[in-house]
N, C-alpha and C positions, 0 to 999 in steps of 0.2 A: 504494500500500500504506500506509495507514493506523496508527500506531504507539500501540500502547496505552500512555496514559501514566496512566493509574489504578493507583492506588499499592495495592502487593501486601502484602499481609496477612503481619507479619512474624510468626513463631512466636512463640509466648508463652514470655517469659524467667519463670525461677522468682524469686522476690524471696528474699532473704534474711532467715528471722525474725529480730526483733531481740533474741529471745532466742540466737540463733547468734553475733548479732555481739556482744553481751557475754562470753557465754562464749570466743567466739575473743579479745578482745582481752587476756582474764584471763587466759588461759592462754599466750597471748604473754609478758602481765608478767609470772607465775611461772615462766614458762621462762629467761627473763632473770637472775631474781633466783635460782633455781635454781643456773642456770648459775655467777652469782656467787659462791654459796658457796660451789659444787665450787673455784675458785679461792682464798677466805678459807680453806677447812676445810684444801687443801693447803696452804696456806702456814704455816698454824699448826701444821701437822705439822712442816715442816722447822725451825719455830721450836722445836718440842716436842724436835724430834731433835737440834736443834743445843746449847738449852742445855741436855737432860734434864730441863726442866725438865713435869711431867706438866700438858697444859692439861686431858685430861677424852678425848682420843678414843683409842681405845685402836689404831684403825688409820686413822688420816690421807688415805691414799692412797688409799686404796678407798674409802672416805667420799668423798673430795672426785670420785674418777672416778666414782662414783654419780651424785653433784649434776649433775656434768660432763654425763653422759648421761642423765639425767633431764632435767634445762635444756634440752638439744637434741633430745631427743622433744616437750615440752612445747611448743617455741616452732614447729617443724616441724607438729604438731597445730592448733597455733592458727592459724597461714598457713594450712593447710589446709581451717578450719573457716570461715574467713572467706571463700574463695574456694568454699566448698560443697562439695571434693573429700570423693567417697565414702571413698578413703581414710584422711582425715583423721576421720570417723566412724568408723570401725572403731576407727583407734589410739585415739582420745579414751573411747573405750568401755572397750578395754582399760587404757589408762593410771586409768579412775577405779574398774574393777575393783581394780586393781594398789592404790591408794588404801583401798578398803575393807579390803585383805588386811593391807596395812600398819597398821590403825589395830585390827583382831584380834589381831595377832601375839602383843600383851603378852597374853592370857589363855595362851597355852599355855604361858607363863611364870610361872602364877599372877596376874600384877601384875593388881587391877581397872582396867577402864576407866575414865579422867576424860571428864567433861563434854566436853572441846574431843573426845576420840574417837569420841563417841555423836555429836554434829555433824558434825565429819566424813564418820561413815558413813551419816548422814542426808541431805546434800547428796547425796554420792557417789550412793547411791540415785537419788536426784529429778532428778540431773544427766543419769544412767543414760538413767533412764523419758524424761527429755524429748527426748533424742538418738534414742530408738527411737521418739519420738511425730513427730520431725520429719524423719526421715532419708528420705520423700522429697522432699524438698528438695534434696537432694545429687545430684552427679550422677557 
């Protein structure tokens, strides 16, 4: 009995655009530093609390467990985007929704938008389109 040793045709692996692996490793870093503030913003809360003295947030805690949980979506997104997990396209999707929303908010405040908000929602945009131009890649 004769043993085939002809090498068998392995399934084609998807490569990862390099535009995925930019956007996962930035989204790592901003999760990070994210996360960092949620830690700065609390602490300057309790500094705020402690000497009455007013730094500018009017609630510390909540700010900083925002940061806190933004940071850890963010950095959870970006391992995910790097490893091509479909779920990590979904959340990525919505977290830069979640960004467009945020950089509107100030009009139904009256306040106009600045420059850095029209960028913002400009990226956010094109961030969008290219997650929906590449998502099958993901698995």
């Amino acid at each position: 009995m004769a043993m085939n040793t002809a090498a068998q045709p392995m399934a084609p692996t998807k490569r990862r655009p390099a535009g995925v692996t930019v956007l996962g490793i930035l989204t790592l870093l901003v999760g990070i530093l994210s996360f960092l503030a949620g830690i700065i913003v609390i602490a300057l809360g309790f500094v705020q609390f402690l000497s009455q003295i007013n730094i500018g947030f009017s609630n510390p805690l909540l700010s900083g467990i925002a940061y806190l949980a933004l940071g850890v979506l963010l950095f959870l997104c970006g391992a995910g985007l790097l490893r091509l997990a479909m779920w990590a396209l979904g959340l990525g999707i919505i977290l830069w929704i979640l960004a467009i929303v945020l950089n509107v908010i100030p009009l139904a405040y009256g306040i106009h938008l600045s420059l850095f908000n029209y960028v913002a929602i400009g990226f956010s945009v094109l961030i969008i389109i290219y997650l929906i131009a590449v998502r099958n890649h993901f698995r």
